[in-house]
N, C-alpha and C positions, 0 to 999 in steps of 0.2 A: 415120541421122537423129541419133540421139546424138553424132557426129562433127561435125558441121555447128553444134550448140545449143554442145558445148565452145568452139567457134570463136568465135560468136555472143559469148560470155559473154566473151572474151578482150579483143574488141574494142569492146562495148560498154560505155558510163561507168555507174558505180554507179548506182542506183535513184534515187536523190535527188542525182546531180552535177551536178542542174539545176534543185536545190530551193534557196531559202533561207527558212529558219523566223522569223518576228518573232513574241518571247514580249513579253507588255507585262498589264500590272495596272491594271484599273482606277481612275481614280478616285474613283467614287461609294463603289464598294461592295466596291474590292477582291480581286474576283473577277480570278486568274489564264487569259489567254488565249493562244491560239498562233495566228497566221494565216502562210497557206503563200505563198510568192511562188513563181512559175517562170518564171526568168530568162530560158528561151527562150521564151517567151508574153506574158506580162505583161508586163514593160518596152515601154517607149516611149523614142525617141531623142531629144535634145536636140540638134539642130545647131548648133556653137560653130561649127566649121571649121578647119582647120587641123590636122589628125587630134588636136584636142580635144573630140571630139563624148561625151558621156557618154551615161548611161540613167535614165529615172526609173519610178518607179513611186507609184501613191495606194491605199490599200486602206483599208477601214472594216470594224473588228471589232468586233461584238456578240455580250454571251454570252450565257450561255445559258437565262435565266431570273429570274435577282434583279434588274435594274434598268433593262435594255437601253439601258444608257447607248452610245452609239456612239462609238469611241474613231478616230480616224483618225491614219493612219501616212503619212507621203512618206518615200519612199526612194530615194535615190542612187546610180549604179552609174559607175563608169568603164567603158571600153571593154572590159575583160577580164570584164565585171558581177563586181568584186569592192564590196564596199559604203564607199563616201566618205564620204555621209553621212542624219544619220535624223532625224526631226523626228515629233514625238507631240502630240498634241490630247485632251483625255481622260484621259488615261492615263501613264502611266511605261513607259518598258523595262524589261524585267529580264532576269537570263541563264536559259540553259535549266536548268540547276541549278537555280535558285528556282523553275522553272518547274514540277518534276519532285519537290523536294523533298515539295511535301503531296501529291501525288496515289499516289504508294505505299501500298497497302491495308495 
């Protein structure tokens, strides 16, 4: 059985090689958020034609308690769903650094 799980583990992609993280801060109040995309679920296809078809995606993040402002994210994927482009309502992006910076105990 343990033969077979090595195997398994060799051939399949990382845990999250099918996640992409959007960190973004709000604007009322601040408060830093993370919402998860999963590129092989979540996207929806945009048919351009001409093998220029892209992927989108819309998600709305509310945190967790101080203001429940609703921040809304559209997101853009090309064919490979690597990300084109991103657009915020709400809220700012920020990198996962800023993201990760205050939450260390």
């Amino acid at each position: 059985m343990s033969f077979f799980n090595k195997i398994s583990q060799l051939v399949s992609p990382p845990p999250d090689a099918n996640i992409y993280w959007v960190h973004v801060k709000c604007n009322r109040c601040g408060e830093k958020l993370r919402g998860r995309v999963n590129l092989s679920n979540d996207l929806s296809i945009n048919y351009v034609g001409k093998g220029k078809d892209t992927y989108f995606c819309r998600k709305v993040i509310m945190g967790s308690g101080k203001c429940f402002q609703r921040i809304e994210v559209e997101l853009s994927f090309n064919k490979n769903r690597k990300l084109i482009n991103q657009e915020i309502q709400g809220g700012v992006f920020i990198s996962e650094k800023e993201y990760t910076r205050d939450l260390s105990p």
